[in-house]
N, C-alpha and C positions, 0 to 999 in steps of 0.2 A: 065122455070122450076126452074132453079137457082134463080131468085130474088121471088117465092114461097117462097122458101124453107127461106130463109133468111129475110122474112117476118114472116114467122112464128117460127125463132129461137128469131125474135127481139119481138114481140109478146109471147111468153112462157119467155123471160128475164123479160118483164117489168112486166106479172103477175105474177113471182118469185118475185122480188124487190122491185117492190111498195109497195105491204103490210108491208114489212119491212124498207124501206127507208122514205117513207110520215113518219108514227110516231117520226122517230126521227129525221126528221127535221122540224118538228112541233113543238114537244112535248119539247125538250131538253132543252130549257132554260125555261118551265114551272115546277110550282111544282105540282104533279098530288095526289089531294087531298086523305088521308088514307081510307074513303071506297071505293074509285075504288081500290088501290093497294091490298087490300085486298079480290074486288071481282075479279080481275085479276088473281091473285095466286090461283084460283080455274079453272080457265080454262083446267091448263094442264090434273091432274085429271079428269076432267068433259069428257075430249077428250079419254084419255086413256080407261076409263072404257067404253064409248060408241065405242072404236075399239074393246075390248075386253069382252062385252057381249055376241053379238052373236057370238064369233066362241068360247066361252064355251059353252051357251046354245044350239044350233044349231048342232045335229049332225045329218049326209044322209040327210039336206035338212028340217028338224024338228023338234019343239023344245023339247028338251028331259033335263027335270030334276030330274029324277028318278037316282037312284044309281048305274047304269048303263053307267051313263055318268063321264067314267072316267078323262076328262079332268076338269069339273065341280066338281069333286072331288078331286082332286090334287091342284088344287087352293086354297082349306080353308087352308091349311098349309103352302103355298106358300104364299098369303094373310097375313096370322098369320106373317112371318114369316116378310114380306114387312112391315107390322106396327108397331112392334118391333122395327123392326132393319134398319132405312132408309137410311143409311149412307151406307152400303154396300152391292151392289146391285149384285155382283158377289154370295152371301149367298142365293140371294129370287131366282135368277136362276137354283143354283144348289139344292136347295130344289125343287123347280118346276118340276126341269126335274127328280131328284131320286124319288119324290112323283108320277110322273107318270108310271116310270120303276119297282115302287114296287106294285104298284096298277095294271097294267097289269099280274106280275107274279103274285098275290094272285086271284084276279078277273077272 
């Protein structure tokens, strides 16, 4: 039961590490050509929005985009507010959260 267990700690280590360790000791003494760097810095966006689709769109199970969906609506200012202002991320959270605390009290 023990060397389980410790197979599968060493097993979730190396699928943590690898994806991050292989690149940079590959990559490090390469110079990694300007349109990969460029399509690379779309990834994290790319990842964010596809977390953060459905559980805007998605409420009890389906998909609601009607005016109704108050989380879907607290986002366009929040959003706004992210494109603007990218350097200060403490401003898009607390827009977020007041745009949905005032949209419950009106709604």
């Amino acid at each position: 039961m023990r060397s389980e267990w410790l197979i599968l700690i060493a097993g979730m280590t190396a699928v943590t590490f690898g994806p991050r360790v292989f690149p940079l000791l590959f990559l490090h003494r390469r110079t990694i050509p300007e349109p990969v760097l460029r399509w690379l810095s779309f990834i994290p966006v790319a990842i964010l929005a596809a977390l953060l689709a459905p559980s805007l769109a998605v409420v009890d199970g389906r998909l609601d985009l009607g005016r109704h969906n108050l989380y879907l609506l607290a986002a366009v200012p929040t959003f706004l507010v992210a494109a603007f202002n990218r350097r200060n991320l403490f401003l898009t959270a607390l827009v977020g959260m007041a745009s949905l605390v005032l949209l419950r009290q009106v709604l």
